[in-house]
C-alpha positions as CSV (number, residue, x, y, z in Angstrom):
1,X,5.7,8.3,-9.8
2,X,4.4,6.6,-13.1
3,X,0.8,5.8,-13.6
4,X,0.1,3.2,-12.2
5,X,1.7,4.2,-9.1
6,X,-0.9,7.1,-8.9
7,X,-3.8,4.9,-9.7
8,X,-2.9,2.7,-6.8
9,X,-2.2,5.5,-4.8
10,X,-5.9,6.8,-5.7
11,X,-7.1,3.6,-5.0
12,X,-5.9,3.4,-1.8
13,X,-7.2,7.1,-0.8
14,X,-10.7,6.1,-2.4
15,X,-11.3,3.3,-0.5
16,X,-9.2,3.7,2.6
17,X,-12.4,3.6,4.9
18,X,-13.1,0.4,3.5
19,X,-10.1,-1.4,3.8
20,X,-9.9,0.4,7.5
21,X,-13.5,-1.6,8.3
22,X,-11.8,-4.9,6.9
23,X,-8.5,-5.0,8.3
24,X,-7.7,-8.4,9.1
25,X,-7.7,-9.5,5.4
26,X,-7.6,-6.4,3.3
27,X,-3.5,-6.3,4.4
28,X,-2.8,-8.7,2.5
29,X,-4.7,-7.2,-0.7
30,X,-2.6,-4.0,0.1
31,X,0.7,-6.0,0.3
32,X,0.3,-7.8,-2.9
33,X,-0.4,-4.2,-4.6
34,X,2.8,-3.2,-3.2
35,X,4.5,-6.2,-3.8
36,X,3.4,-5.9,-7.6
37,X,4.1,-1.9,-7.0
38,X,8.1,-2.9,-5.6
39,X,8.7,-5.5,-8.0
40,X,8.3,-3.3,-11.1
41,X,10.6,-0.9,-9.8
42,X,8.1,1.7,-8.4
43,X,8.4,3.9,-5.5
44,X,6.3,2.3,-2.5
45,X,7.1,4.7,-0.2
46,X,3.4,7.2,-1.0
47,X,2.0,3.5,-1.5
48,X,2.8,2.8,2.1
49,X,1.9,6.4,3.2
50,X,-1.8,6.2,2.0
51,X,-2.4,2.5,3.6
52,X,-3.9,2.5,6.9
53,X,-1.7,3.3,9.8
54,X,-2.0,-0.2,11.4
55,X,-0.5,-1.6,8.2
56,X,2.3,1.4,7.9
57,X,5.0,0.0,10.2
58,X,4.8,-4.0,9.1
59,X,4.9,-2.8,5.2
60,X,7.9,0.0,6.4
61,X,9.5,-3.1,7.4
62,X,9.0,-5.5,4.7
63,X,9.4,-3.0,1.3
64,X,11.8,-0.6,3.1
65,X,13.7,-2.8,5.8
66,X,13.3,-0.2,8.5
């Protein structure tokens, strides 16, 4: 994982209670971070692990096709 892949991934951790308390609009803030994260050619896979669980299976689906 490069660095900016770990600062997102910090990110995320730091402020998951927040994006938790705003969930109907932080998703999209957390998919463009992993659509920025995907389209550089990073692993989004911890990206995906350290969102919120309510977000985990629609981002699974859309950066990992499962």
């Amino acid at each position: 994982m490069n660095k900016s892949s770990q600062e997102v991934l910090i990110f995320l951790k730091e402020n998951k209670e927040f994006i938790m308390q705003h969930e109907d609009f932080m998703y999209y803030f957390v998919e463009a971070l992993l659509d920025r994260m995907f389209a550089m050619g990073n692993e989004v896979l911890p990206i995906i692990a350290a969102a919120p669980e309510s977000y985990q299976q629609f981002l699974r689906r859309r950066f990992l096709g499962e």
